[in-house]
N, C-alpha and C positions, 0 to 999 in steps of 0.2 A: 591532430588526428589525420591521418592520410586516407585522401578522398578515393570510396568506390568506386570499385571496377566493374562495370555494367555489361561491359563487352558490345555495346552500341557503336553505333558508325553515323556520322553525317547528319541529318537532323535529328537522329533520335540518342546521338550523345549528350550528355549533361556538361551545358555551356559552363566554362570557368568565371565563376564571380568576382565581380571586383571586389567583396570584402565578405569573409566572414567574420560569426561573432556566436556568442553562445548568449540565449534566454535563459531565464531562469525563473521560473512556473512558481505557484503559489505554496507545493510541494516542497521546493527547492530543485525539483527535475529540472535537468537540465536540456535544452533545446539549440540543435545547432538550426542556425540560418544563415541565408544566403544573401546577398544584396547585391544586385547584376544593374547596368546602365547609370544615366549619369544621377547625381545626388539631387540636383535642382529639376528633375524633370517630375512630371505627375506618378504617383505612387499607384502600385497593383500591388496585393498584396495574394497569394497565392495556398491555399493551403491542399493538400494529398489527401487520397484516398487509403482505404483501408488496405494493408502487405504493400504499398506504393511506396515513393520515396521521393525527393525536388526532382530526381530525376525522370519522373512522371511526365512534368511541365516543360521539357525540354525545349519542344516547341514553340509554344507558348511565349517562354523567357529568351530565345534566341532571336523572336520576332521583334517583341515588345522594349525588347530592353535598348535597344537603337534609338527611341524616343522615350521612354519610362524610368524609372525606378522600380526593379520587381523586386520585390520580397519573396522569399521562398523557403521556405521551413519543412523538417522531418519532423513528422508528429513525434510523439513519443515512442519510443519502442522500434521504431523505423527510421531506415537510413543511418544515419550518424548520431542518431536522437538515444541516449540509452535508454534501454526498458525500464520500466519502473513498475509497483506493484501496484498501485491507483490508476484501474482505468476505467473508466463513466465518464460521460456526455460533460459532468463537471469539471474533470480536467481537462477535457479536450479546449472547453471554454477559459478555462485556466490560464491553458497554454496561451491562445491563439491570444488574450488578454496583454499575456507575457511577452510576445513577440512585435506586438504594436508599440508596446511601451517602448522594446529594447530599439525600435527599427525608425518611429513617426515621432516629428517633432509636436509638442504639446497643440491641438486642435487640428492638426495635419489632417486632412481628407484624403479618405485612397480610396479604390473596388478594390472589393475582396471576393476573390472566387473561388468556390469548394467542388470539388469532383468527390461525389460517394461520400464516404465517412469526414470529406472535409466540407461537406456540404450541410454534414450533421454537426460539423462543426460550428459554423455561422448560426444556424438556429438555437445549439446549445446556448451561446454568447450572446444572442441577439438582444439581450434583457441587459447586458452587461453597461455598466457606465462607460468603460472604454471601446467598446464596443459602438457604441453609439456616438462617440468626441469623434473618433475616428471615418468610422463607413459612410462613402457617400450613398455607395451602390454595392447589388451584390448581384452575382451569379452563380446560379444553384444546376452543377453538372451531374449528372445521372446517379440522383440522390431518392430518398426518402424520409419521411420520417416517423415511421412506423410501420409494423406488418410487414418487413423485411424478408421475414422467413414465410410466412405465409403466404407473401402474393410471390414469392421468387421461382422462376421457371426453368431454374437451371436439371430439375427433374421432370421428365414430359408427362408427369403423372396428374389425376385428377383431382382437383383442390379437393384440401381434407384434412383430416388430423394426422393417417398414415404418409402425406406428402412431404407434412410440412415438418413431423417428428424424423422423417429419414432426411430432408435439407438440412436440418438444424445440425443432425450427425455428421452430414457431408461438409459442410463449413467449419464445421468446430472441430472440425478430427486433428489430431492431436501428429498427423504420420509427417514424415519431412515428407517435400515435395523434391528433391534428389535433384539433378542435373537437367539440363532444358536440355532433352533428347525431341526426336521428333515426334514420340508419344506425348510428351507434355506438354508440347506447341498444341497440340491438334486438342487433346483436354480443354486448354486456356483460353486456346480459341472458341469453341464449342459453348463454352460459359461464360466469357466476357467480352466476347469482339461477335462484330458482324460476322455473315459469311463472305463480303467480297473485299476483306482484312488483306493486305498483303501481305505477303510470306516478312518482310523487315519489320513492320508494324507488330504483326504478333511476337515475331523472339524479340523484340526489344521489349514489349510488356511480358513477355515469359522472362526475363533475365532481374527486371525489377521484382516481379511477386517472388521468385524465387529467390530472392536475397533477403526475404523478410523472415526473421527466425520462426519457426515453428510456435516456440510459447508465446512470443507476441502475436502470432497468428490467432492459435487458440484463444486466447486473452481477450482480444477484440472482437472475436466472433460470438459471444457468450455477451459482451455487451451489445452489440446489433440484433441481437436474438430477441432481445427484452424492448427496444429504443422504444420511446414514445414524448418525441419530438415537437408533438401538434401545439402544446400552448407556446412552444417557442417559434412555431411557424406564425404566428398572431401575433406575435411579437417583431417579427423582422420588417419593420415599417418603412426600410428604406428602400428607392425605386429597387425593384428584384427583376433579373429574368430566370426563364426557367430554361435549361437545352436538357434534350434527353434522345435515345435510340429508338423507331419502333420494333430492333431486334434484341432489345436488351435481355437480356433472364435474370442478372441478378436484381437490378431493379425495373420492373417494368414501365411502360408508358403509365401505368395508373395511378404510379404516384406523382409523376408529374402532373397528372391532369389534376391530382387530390392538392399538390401542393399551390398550383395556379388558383382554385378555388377557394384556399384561404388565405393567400398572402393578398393581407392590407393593402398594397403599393406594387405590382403587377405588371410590371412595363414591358413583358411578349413572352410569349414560349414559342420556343422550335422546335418539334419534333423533325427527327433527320432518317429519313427512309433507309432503311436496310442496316443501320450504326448500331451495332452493338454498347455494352456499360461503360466502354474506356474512349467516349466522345471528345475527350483532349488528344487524342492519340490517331482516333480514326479517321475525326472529323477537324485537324489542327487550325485549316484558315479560317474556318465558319465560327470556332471560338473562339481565336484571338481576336477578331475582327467584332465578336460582341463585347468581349473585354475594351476593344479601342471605341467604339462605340459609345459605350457607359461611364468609360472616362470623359470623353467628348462632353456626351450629353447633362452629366452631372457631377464628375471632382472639378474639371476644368473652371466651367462657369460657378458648381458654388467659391473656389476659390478667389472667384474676380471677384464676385458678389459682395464676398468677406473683404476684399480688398479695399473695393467702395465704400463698403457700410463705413471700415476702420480713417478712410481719407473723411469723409463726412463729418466725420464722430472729433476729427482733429482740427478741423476748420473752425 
């Protein structure tokens, strides 16, 4: 398959991987991924947000990948990922299942971090058996997991049943989203970035959502409409941070504060003044720097740990 055209420039192109490879989901969906820096270095495992793509993580993986291993995968339906007609919280866990098997060697430890619907992703999975052989840490970027459409503030209307029945319309609409003209920067802007976004920042997230097909649009919006994520956030027991925008609208601060509240194992929130819902994008060093962080703090050392235990156990 010959790799999208983003029309990005300079940090916000999508770095060339050292290997692709295709997963293959419980479905048999197939899932492209990406594998960027050296093989022997500590694993990050990255998963996208909902009309997003690896090209999201640009950032991120251009930084990381100089000392890491990044994993980075197109959900389903997105990027290089073909659409399929199974979409629920079950395959997203499916996938992301699919993608460690194809990518981490058997008891391999990585951070896995989700922005948005890849953030509903790790809680879909957090129950999962490979999910748990794998994750040492996770990072949960400008997510939710539940009440999506209800607490979302992308209309300045007054909470309600009329608010939250015309958002539901508004995300789930079915219209193509056309050409990133300067009206549909200033839209994109408006509902998922800050206001002090720069003009590059925003068309490079206006170039990604707008390469996400319409039905997989619609398709996903119709499952974030319903999410109800909460026993899989009781489930995600390993160290977690939370980063989030206090200018977000599609997901507001309140579900970070709701998610900080119930995860088990709780290791910081950031809330990041003025950052709108695309906090990989707005806010790139303050992420990847909790991503190197969290590797630091716990793939790094549980691996020595393992290392130890394994020389002890030989002696």
């Amino acid at each position: 398959m010959s790799r999208p055209t983003h029309g990005a420039h300079g940090a916000y192109a999508p770095p060339v991987p050292v290997r692709e490879l295709i997963a293959h989901s419980a479905d048999g969906a197939r899932l492209h991924v990406e594998v960027h820096g050296p093989e022997d270095a500590p694993a990050v495992v990255l998963a996208h947000g909902w009309t997003c793509s690896t090209a999201f993580w640009a950032a991120q993986i251009r930084d990381l990948a100089v000392d890491h291993r990044v994993v980075a995968y197109d959900q389903r339906g997105h990027g290089r990922s073909p659409a399929s007609d199974a979409c629920s919280t079950e395959a997203l866990a499916d996938d992301l299942e699919a993608v460690l098997a194809a990518t981490l060697a058997p008891g391999e430890k990585a951070v896995l971090a989700g922005h948005s619907m890849g953030g509903m992703t790790l809680m879909a999975a957090s129950a999962r058996p490979r999910f748990r052989e794998h994750a040492a840490a996770a990072l949960l970027c400008s997510t939710g997991s539940t009440r999506l459409v209800e607490e979302s503030l992308v209309l300045p209307w007054r909470a309600g049943r009329l608010r939250t029945r015309v958002t539901a319309a508004v995300l789930g609409s079915r219209a193509p989203l056309g050409p990133v003209t300067p009206v549909a920067r200033r839209i994109l802007k408006y509902a998922t970035m800050g206001p002090g976004s720069s003009p590059a920042m925003v068309d490079a997230c206006a170039r990604i959502v707008h390469a996400c097909p319409r039905a997989v649009r619609h398709a996903w919006s119709a499952v974030l409409a319903t999410l109800d994520l909460d026993a899989g956030v009781r489930e995600l027991r390993v160290p977690t941070a939370v980063i989030s925008g206090t200018a977000d609208r599609m997901t507001p601060v309140v579900h970070a504060r709701a998610l900080v509240a119930a995860l088990p194992n709780c290791v910081g929130s950031t809330e990041l003044p003025g950052r709108g819902h695309m906090t990989p994008v707005e806010a790139p060093e303050l992420v990847t720097a909790r991503i190197r962080e969290l590797v630091a703090t716990y793939a790094v050392k549980t691996a020595e740990a393992e290392r130890i235990a394994e020389i002890k156990e030989g002696a």
